[in-house]
Backbone bond lengths (Angstrom), bond angles and torsions (degrees), N, CA, C in turn:
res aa  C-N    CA-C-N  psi(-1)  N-CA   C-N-CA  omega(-1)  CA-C   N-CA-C  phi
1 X - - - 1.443 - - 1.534 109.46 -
2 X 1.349 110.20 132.55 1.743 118.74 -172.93 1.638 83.80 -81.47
3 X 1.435 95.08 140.27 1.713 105.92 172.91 1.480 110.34 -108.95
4 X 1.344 139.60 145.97 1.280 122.26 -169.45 1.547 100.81 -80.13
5 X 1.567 121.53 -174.02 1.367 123.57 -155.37 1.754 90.16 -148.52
6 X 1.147 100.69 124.82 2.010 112.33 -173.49 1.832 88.25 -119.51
7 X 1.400 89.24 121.25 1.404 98.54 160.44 1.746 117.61 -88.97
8 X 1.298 123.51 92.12 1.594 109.41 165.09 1.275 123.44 -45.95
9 X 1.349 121.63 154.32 1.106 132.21 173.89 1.771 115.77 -55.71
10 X 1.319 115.62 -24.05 1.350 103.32 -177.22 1.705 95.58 -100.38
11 X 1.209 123.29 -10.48 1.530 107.95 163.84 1.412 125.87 -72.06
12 X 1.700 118.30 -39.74 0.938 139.02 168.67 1.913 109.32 -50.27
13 X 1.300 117.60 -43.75 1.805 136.20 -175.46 1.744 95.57 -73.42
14 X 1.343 115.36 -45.86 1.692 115.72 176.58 1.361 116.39 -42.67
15 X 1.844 73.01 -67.88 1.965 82.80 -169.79 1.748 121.36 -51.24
16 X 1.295 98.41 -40.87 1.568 111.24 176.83 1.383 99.96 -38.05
17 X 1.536 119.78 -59.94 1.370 125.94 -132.62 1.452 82.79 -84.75
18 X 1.427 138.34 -45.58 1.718 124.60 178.73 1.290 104.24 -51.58
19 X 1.087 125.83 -45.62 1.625 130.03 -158.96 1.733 111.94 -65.16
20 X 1.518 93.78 -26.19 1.760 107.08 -176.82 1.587 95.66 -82.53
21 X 1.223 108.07 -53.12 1.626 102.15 170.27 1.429 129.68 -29.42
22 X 1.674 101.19 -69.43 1.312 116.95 -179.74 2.031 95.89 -45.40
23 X 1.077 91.55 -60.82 1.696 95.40 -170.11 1.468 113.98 -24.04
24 X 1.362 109.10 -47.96 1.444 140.59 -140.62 1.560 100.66 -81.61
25 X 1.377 103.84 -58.89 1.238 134.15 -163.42 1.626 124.88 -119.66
26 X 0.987 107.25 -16.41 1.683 108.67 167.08 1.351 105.92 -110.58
27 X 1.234 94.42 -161.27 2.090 117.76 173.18 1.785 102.39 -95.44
28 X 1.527 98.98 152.27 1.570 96.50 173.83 2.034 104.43 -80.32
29 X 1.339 117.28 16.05 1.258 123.55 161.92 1.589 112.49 -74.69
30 X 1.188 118.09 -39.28 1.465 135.40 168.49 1.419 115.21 -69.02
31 X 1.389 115.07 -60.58 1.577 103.11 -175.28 1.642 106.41 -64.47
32 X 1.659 118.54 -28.02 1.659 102.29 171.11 1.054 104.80 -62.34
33 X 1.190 142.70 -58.99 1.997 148.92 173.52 1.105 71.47 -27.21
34 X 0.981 147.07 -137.85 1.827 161.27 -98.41 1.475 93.52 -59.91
35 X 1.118 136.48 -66.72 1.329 131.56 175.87 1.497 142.29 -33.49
36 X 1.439 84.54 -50.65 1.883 102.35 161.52 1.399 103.99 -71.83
37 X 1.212 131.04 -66.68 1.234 133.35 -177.49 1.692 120.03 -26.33
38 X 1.573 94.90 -46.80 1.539 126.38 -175.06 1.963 94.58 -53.09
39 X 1.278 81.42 -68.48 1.860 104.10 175.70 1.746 126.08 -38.46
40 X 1.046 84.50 -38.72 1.727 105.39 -174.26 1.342 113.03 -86.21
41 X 1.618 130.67 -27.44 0.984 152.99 162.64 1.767 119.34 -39.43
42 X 1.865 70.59 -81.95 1.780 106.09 178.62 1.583 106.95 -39.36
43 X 1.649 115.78 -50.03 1.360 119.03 -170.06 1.558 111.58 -75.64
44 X 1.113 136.89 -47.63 1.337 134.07 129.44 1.416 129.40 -3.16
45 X 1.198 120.34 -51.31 1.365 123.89 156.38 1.431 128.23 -76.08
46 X 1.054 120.71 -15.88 1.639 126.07 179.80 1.067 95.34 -102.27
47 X 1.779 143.67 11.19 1.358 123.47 165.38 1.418 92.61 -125.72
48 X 1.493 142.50 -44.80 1.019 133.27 152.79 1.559 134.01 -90.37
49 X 1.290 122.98 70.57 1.835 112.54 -171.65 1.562 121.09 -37.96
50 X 1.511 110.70 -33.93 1.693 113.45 -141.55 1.813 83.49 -106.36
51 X 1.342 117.78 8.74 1.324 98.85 -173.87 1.783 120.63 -96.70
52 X 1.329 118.01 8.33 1.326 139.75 139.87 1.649 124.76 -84.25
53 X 1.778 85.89 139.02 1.461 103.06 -160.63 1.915 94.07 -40.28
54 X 1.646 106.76 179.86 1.703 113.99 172.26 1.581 87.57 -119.38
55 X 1.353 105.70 149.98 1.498 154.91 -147.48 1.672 85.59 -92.72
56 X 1.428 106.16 147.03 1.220 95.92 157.03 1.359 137.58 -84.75
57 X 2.034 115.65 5.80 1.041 110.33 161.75 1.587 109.95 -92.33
58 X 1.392 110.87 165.33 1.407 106.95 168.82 1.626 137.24 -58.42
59 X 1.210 119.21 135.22 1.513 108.32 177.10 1.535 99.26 105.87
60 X 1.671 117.15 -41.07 1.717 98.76 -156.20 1.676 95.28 -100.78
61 X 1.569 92.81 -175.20 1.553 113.01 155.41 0.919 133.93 -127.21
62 X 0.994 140.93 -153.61 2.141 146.71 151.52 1.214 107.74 -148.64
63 X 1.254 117.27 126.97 1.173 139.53 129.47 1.262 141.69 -69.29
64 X 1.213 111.82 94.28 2.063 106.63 -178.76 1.710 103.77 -64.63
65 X 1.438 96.52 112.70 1.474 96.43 163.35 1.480 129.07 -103.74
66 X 1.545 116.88 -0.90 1.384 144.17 167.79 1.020 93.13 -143.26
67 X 1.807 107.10 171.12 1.531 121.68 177.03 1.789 108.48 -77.93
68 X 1.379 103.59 -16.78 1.401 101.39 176.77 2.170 106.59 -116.79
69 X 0.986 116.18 33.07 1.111 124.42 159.14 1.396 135.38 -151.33
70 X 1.481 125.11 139.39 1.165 117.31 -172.18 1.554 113.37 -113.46
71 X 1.121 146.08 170.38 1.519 139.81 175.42 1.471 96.05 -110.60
72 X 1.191 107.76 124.18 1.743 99.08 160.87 1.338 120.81 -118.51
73 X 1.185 111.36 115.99 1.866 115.44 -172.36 1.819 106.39 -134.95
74 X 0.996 90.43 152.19 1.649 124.75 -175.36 1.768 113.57 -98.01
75 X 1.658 112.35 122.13 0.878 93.32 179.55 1.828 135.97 -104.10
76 X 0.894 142.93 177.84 1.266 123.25 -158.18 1.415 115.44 -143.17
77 X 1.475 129.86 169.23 1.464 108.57 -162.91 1.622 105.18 -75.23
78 X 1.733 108.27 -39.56 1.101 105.68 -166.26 1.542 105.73 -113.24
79 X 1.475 123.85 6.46 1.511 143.15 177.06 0.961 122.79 -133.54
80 X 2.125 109.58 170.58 1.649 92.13 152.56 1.355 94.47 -124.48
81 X 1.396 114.35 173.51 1.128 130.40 173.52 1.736 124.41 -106.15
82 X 1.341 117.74 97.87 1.292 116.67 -170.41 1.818 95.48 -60.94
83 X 1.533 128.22 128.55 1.567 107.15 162.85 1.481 124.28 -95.73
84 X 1.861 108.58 -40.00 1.253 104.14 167.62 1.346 110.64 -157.55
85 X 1.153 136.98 -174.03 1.542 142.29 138.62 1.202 123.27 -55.29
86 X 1.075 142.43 135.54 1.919 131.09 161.14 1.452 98.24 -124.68
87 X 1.325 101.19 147.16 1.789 131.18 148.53 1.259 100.74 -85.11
88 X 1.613 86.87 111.33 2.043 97.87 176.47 1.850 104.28 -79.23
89 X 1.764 104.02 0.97 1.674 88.33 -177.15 1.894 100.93 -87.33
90 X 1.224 102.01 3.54 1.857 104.32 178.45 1.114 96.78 -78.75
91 X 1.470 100.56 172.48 1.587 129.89 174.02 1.599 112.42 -46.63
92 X 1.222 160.15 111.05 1.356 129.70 176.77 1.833 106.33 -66.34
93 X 1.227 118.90 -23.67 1.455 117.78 -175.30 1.575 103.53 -60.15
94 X 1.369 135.25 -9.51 1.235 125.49 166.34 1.041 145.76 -97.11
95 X 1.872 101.74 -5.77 1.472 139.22 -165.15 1.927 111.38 -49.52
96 X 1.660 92.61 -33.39 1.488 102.33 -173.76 1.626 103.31 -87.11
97 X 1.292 109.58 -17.75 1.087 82.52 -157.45 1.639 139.42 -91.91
98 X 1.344 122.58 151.68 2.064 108.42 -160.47 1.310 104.47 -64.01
99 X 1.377 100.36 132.76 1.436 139.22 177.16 1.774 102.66 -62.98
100 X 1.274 122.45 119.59 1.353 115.50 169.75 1.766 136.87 -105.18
């Protein structure tokens, strides 16, 4: 069963902020890579949720969707919950923590 896919607001604020990067600092060959990638991911998860590793908090997962990004989403009875983007070159001890 395809589960639907909720972008939160701080996943939706992540992704932006790689995408400005890429802009910034790569080729728009890269920010499409990141996009499809993004895409290819997401759909992967709405047909299989549980098939990314589990998070070390409870409830979530990650998905590496680049070598320097991970997806972290939550799954749900009748959804999933995208939560954010990560830079796997950060700390992971901060991964949880609220964004201000």
């Amino acid at each position: 069963m395809v589960k639907k896919i909720i972008w939160t607001p701080e996943s939706e604020k992540t992704f932006e902020l790689v995408l400005a990067c890429l802009e910034t600092n790569w080729t728009e060959r890269e920010k499409k890579g990141f996009i499809n990638a993004t895409n290819k991911t997401i759909q992967i998860i709405s047909f299989q949720p549980a098939i990314f590793r589990k998070s070390t908090k409870a409830n979530f997962r990650e998905a590496l969707v680049t070598k320097h990004n991970l997806l972290i989403y939550k799954i749900k009875s009748e959804s999933i919950d995208l939560i954010t983007f990560w830079d796997t070159r950060q700390s992971p001890k901060k991964k949880f923590k609220t964004k201000k």
